[in-house]
C-alpha positions in Angstrom: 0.0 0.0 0.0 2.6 2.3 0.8 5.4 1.7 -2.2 5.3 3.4 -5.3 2.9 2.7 -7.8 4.5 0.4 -10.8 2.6 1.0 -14.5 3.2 -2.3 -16.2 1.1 -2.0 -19.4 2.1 0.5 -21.9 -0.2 3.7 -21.8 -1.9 5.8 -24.5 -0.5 8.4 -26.7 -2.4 10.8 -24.8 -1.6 9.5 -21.3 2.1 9.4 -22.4 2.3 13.1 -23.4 0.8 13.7 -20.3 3.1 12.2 -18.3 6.0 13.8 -20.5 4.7 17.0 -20.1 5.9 16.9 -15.9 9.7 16.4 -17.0 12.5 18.1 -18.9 11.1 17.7 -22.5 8.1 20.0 -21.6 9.9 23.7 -21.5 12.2 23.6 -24.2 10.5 20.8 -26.9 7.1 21.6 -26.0 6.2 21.2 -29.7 8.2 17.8 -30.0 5.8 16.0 -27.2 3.3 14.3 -29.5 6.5 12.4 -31.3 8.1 11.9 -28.6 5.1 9.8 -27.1 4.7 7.9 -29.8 8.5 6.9 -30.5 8.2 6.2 -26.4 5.5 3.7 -28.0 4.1 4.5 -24.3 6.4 2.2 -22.4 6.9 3.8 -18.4 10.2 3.0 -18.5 11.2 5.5 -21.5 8.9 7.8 -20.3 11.1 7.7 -17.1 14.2 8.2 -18.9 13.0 10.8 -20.2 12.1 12.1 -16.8 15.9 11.6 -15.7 17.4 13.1 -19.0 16.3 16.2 -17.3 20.0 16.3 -15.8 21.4 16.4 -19.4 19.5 18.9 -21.6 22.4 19.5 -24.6 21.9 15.5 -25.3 18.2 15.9 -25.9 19.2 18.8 -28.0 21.1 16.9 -29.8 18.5 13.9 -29.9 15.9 16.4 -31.1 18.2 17.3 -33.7 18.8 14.0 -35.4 21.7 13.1 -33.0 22.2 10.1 -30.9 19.3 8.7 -28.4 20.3 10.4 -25.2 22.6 8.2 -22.8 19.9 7.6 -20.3 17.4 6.3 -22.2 19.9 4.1 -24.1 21.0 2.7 -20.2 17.3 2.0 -19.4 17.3 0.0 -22.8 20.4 -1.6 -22.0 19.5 -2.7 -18.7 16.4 -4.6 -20.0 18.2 -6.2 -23.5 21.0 -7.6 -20.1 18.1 -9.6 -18.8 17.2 -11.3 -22.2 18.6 -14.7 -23.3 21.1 -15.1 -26.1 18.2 -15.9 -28.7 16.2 -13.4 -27.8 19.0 -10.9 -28.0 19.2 -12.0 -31.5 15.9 -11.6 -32.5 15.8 -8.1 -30.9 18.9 -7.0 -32.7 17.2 -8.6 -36.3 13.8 -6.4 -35.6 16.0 -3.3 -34.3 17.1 -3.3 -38.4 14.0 -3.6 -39.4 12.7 -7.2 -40.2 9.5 -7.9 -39.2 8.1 -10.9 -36.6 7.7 -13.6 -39.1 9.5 -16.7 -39.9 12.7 -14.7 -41.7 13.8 -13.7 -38.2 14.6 -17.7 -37.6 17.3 -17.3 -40.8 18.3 -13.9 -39.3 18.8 -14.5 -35.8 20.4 -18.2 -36.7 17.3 -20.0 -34.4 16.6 -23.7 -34.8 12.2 -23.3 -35.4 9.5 -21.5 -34.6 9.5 -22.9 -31.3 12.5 -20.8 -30.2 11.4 -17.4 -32.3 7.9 -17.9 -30.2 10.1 -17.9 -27.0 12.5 -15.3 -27.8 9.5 -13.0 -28.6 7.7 -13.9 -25.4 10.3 -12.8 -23.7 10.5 -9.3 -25.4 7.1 -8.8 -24.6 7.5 -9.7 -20.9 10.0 -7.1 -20.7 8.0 -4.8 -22.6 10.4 -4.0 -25.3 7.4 -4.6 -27.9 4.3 -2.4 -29.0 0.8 -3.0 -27.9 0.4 -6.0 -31.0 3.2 -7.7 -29.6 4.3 -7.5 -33.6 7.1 -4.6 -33.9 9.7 -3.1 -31.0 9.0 0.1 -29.8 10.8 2.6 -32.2 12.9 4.2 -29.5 13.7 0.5 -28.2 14.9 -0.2 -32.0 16.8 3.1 -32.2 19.2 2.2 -28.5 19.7 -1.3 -29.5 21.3 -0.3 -32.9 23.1 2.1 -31.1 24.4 -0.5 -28.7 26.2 -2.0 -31.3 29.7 -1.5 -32.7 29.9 0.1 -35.4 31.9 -2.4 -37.3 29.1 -5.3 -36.0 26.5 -3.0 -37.0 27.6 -3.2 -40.2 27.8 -6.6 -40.2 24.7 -6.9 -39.4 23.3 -5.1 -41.8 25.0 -6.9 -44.5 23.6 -10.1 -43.7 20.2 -8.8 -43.5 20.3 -8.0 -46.8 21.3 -11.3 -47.7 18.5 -12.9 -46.6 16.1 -10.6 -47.9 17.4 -11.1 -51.3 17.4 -14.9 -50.8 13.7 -14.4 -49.4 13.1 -12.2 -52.4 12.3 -9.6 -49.9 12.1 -5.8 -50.4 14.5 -4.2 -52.6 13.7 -1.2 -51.0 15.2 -2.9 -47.8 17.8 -4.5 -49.3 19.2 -1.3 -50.7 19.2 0.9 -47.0 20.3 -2.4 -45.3 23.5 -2.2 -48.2 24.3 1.7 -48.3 24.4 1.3 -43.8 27.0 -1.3 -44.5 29.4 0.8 -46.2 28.9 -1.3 -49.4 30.7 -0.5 -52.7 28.4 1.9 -54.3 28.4 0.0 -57.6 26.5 -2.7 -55.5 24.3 -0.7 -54.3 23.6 0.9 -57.5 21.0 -1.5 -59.4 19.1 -2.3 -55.9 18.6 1.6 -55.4 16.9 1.2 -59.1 14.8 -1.7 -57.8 13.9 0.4 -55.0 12.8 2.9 -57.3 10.4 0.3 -59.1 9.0 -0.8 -55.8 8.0 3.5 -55.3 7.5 4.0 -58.6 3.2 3.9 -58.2 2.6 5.2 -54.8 5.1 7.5 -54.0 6.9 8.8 -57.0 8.9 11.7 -54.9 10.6 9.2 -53.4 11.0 7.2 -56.7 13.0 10.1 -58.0 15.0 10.2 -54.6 16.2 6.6 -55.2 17.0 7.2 -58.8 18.9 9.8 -58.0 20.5 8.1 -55.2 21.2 5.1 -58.3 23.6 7.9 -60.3 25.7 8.5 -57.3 26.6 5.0 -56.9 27.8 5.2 -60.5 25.1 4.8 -63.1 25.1 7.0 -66.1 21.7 9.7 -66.4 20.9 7.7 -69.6 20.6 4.4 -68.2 17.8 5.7 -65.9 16.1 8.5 -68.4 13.4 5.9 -68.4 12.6 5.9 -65.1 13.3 9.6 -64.4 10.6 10.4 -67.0 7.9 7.4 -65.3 8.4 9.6 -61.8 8.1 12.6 -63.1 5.0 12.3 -65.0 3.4 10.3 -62.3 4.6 12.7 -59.4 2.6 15.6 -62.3 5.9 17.3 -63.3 5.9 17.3 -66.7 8.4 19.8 -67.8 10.7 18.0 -65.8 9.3 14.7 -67.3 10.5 16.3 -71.1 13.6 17.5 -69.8 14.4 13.7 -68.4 13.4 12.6 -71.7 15.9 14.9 -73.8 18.7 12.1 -73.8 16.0 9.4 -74.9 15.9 11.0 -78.4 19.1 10.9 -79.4 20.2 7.2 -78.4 18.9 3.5 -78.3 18.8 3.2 -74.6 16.9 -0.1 -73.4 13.3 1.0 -72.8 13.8 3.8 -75.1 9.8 3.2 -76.3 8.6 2.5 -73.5 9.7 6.2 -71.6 9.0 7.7 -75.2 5.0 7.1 -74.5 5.6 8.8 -71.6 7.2 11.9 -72.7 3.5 11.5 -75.2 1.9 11.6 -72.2 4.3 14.2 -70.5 3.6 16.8 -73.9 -0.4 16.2 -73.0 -0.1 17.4 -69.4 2.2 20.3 -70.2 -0.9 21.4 -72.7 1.4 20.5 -75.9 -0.6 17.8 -78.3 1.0 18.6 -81.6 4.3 17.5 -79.8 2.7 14.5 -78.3 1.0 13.0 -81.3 4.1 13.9 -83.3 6.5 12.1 -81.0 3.8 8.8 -80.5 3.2 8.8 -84.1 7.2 8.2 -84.3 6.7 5.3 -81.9 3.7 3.4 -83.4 6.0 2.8 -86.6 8.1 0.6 -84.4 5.5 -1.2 -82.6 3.4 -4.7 -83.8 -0.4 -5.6 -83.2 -2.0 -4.0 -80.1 0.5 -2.0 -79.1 1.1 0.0 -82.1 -3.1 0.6 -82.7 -3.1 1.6 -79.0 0.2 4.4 -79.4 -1.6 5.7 -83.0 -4.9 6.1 -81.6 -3.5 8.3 -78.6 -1.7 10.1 -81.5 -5.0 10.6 -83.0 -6.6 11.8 -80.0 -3.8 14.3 -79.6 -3.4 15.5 -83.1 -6.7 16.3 -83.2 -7.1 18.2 -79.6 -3.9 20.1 -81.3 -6.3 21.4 -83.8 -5.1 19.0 -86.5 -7.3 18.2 -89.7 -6.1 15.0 -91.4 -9.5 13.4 -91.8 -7.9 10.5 -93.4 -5.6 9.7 -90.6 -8.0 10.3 -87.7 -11.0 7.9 -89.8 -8.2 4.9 -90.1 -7.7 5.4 -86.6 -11.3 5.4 -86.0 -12.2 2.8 -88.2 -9.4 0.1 -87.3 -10.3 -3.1 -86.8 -12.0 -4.1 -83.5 -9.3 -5.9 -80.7 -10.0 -7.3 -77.6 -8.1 -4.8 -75.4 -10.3 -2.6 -73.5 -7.9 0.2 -73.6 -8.0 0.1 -77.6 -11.9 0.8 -78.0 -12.0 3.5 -74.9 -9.3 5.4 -77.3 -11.5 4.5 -79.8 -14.3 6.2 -78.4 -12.6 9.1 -77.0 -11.6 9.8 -80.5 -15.0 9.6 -81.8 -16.3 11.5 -79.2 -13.3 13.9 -79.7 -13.9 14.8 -83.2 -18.1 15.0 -82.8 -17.6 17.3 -80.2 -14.7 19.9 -82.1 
């Protein structure tokens, strides 16, 4: 009745911020609370080392900043990774760089079956090193324990995990980060940052463009990923920079030369120039067969003739082509029709 309360369940973000609010972080990173809670994934223990980092403000600074985890709340991590057992260790290290809590942590942490992996993550969660689903550390947990390491084990570490992802056929995306922390030579890095890319390429085209640039500076030339350049920037809606990306393209045989020449097309559409798009995809259906080529010659149509062009003869073979099975073929089809009633 009379000791001090113990909190042994993780609290909410709320409840965390709350509690952070009492200690050193409040007056100074008052606007940094939120992130702080959540990175704390709400475990008391972090929350308290927070509490005692109090005594060392320029290392929060410094935290804040990008730096280092401060070196209290690294020791309250320490403390708790001391209690584990040699497999868990290994598991915690392997999810500290990112892998997730499926059956590839038996190859990275060297286990012998599941058996083991379902002990060694029991015992995180007893220690309450893991989030509320059990499934993922605590970010700031992740952050100390990679810290914890040597530098030259870290990159060790990271070097194998990248292994087994690319045995696993994992993320390329992983792969890559995993390969640039180790230090690896930059021309190996190089065609998994353009895989990366790829994996970006729908979703998040910003980042796309990140990773292809990232591709260059481990030694690819600008024309061996025009292609791709051109893909991000039309799907990010930059289309100048799309034509400029392109500019190499039209002068060389580059693999997937076609392929990013359609998409300069569609880059001249965007930018409000058709002439030059049905121009440049009237170029391209010459080189194609079958569906491909009826597909690139009725989007030429489509464009000549929102460019105010008046070749009746070209736009009616278009028109009139013989049906295909593609779906894509008969809605330019009917755009084009629809196109030319409307003008």
């Amino acid at each position: 009745r009379d000791a001090r309360p113990e909190i042994v369940n993780h609290l909410g973000e709320d409840d965390a911020q709350a509690l952070l609010q009492h200690g050193a972080l409040a007056p100074k990173f008052d606007s940094e609370l939120s992130r702080v809670a959540v990175l704390t994934g709400g475990a008391f223990f972090l929350i308290d080392a927070f509490h005692d980092a109090g005594s060392d403000p320029e290392s929060l600074a410094r935290w804040i900043a990008g730096g280092p985890c401060p070196p209290l709340v690294v020791e309250a991590v320490r403390s708790r990774i001391a209690l584990l057992s040699p497999e868990a260790r290994q598991v915690l290290l392997a999810m500290s760089f990112g892998a997730a809590a499926t059956t590839e942590l038996i190859d990275l942490a060297h286990l012998d079956d599941d058996e083991v992996l379902g002990a060694a993550i029991a015992e995180l969660d007893d220690e309450g090193l893991l989030n509320d689903e059990g499934n993922e550390l605590i970010p700031l947990v992740a952050e100390a324990a990679t810290q914890l390491q040597p530098p030259i084990e870290r990159r060790r570490h990271h070097r194998q995990f990248a292994a087994v992802l690319g045995d696993r056929g994992g993320s390329a995306l992983a792969q890559a980060e995993h390969l640039i922390a180790a230090g690896a030579p930059p021309r190996e890095v190089a065609e998994l940052c353009l895989a990366a890319a790829d994996e970006l390429m729908t979703d998040l085209p910003t980042l796309a463009l990140d990773w292809i640039e990232r591709s260059i500076e481990a030694g690819l030339s600008p024309i061996e990923v025009a292609g791709r350049r051109v893909e991000a920037n039309v799907r990010d809606g930059r289309p100048l920079d799309a034509l400029r990306a392109a500019e190499p393209l039209f002068r060389s045989e580059a693999p997937g030369r076609l392929e990013a020449l359609q998409l300069a097309g569609v880059a001249f559409a965007q930018a409000r120039r058709p002439r030059q798009a049905a121009s440049i995809l009237g170029q391209i259906a010459l080189r194609l067969d079958g569906e491909a080529a009826g597909l690139v010659e009725l989007s030429a149509a489509v464009c000549e003739l929102a460019g105010g062009g008046d070749d009746p003869g070209a736009l009616g073979s278009a028109i009139g082509s013989p049906a295909a099975s593609n779906p894509a073929i008969e809605v330019a089809r009917l755009t084009l029709g629809s196109l030319r009633g409307a003008l």
